[in-house]
NULO-387232 format. One record per residue (C-alpha): x, y, z. Coordinates in steps of 0.2 Angstrom, whole numbers, padded with zeros to 4 digits, always signed. Layout:
N
XYZ
...
This chain:
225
+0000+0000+0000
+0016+0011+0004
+0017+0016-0015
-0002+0020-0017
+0000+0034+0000
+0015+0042-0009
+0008+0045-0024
-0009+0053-0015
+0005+0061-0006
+0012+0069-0022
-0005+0071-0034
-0021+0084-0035
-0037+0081-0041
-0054+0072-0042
-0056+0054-0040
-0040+0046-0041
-0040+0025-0040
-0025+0028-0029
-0036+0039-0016
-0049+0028-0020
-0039+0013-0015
-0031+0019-0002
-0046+0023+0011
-0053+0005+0003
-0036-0001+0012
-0039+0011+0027
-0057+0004+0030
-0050-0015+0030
-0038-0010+0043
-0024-0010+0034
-0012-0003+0047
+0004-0002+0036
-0008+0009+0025
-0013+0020+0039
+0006+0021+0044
+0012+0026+0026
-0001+0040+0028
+0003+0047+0045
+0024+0047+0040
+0018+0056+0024
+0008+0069+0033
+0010+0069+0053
+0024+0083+0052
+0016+0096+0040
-0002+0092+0052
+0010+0099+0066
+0016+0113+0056
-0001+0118+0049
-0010+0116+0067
+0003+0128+0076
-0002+0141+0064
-0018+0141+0073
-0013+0137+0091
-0002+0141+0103
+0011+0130+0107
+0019+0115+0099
+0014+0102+0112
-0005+0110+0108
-0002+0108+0086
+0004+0090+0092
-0012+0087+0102
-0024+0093+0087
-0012+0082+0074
-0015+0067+0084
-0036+0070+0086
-0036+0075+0066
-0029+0056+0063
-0045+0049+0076
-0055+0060+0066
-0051+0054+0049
-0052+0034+0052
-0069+0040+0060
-0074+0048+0044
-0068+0037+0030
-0087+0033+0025
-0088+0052+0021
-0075+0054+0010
-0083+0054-0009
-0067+0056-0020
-0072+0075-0024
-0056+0081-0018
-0040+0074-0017
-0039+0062+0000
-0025+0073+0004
-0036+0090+0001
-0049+0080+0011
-0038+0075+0026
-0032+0092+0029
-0048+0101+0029
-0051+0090+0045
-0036+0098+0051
-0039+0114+0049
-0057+0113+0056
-0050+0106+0071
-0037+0118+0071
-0046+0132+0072
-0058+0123+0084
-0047+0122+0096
-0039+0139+0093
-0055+0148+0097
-0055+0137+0115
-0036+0143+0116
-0040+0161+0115
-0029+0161+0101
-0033+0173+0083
-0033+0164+0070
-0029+0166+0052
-0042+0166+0040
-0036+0166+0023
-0055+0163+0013
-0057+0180+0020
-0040+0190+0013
-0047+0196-0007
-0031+0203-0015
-0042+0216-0027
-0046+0224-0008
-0031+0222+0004
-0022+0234+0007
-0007+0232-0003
+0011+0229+0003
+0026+0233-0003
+0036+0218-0010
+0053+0225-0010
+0056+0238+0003
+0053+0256-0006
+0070+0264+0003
+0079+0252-0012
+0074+0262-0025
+0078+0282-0032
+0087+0293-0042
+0107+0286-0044
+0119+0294-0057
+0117+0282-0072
+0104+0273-0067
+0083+0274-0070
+0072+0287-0061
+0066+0278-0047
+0076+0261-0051
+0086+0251-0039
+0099+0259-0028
+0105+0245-0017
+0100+0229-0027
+0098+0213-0020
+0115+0201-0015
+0118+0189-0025
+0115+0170-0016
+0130+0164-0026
+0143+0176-0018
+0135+0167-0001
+0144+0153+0006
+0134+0137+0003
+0140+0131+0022
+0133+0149+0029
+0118+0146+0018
+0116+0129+0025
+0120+0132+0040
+0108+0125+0056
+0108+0143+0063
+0104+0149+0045
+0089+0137+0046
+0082+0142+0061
+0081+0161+0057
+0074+0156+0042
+0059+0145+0053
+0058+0161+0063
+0054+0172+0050
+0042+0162+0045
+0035+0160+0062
+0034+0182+0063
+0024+0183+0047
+0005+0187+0047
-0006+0172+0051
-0012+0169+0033
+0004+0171+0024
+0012+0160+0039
-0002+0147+0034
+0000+0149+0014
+0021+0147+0015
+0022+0136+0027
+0008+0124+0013
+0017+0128+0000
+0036+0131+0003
+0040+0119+0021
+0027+0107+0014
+0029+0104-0002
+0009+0105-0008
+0003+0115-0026
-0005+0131-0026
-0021+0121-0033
-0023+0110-0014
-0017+0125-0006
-0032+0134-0016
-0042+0119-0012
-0040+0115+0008
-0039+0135+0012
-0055+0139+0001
-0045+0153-0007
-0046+0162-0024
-0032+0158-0036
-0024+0176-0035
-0029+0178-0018
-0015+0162-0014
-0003+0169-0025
+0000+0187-0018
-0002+0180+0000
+0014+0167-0005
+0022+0181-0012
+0022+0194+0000
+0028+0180+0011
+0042+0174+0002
+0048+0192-0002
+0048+0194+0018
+0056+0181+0021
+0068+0184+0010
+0070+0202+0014
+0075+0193+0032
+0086+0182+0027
+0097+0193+0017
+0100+0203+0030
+0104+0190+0040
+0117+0186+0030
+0124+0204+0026
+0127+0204+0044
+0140+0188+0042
+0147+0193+0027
């Protein structure tokens, strides 16, 4: 069955046999099937939870009831989503469940429309201006190169972790759309899918957060270089 949960792990869409076969597999009591699922998933369920909750040992707690919750509701799973989409909605209900009993805000993505939000800078606006030879209003201190970086410094565990903790100091709905996409690994289509956003709506919230993150990271690094 191990094959059959990666490839769900990997795929979007409607109906897959593989989905398909898998929740047959799930329903028989396969438990090298459930396993497969849970080391495919378990660590991006943490991930996505603390987004919503407040401490790590809390994100753990609602991963571990989002797995009850999902041998429990096998019989409801219909094949229109992915079983992926369909396993992370639970998730995320539960999530925020249990981030309203926490006292805890919330981040809710369905409700950010990028035609309306106020609009953020991508690139810090003190980077461009006048400069002798240059454009009116182009780049005055452009962006360093990654290939002058040193690939240990870049690789670094300390590197990592400020990386993690830019992530972690992000507003809740781009924390929740980069960690989907850029820690986890999912398409802008299941992100689209699970969160209930609009195509455009996922896209400026990943890139705002990427163009943070960045912003952080090369400053990091400017101050090792």
């Amino acid at each position: 069955m191990e094959p059959h949960v990666q490839r769900v792990a990997e795929r979007d869409g409607v109906l897959y046999a593989d989905d398909l076969a898998v929740v047959a597999a799930l329903q028989a009591g396969d438990e090298a099937a459930f396993l497969s699922l849970v080391e495919a998933h378990h660590a991006a369920f943490v991930r996505l939870a603390r987004t919503y909750v407040p401490s790590p040992a809390v994100a753990e707690e609602v991963a571990q009831e989002t797995w009850v919750a999902v041998l429990e509701g096998l019989d409801r799973f219909e094949g229109r989503s992915s079983l992926r989409t369909w396993i992370f909605r639970i998730l995320i209900n539960r999530a925020i469940s249990r981030g309203h009993r926490e006292r805890r805000t919330v981040p809710f993505s369905s409700l950010f429309d990028a035609a309306t939000d106020p609009d953020e800078p991508a690139v810090d606006p003190a980077r461009f201006g006048d400069r002798p030879g240059g454009w009116p209003g182009g780049w005055t201190h452009f962006p360093r190169p990654w290939d002058e970086v040193p690939e240990t410094l870049i690789e670094s565990k300390e590197t990592l972790a400020m990386v993690r903790e830019a992530i972690d100091q992000l507003p809740p709905s781009q924390r929740e759309v980069i960690t989907m996409r850029d820690v986890d690994g999912m398409t802008a289509r299941e992100v689209c899918n699970v969160l209930g956003l609009t195509e455009t709506n996922q896209r400026v919230l990943l890139h705002r957060a990427r163009s943070k993150v960045r912003g952080a990271l090369e400053r990091y690094l400017d101050e090792r270089a």
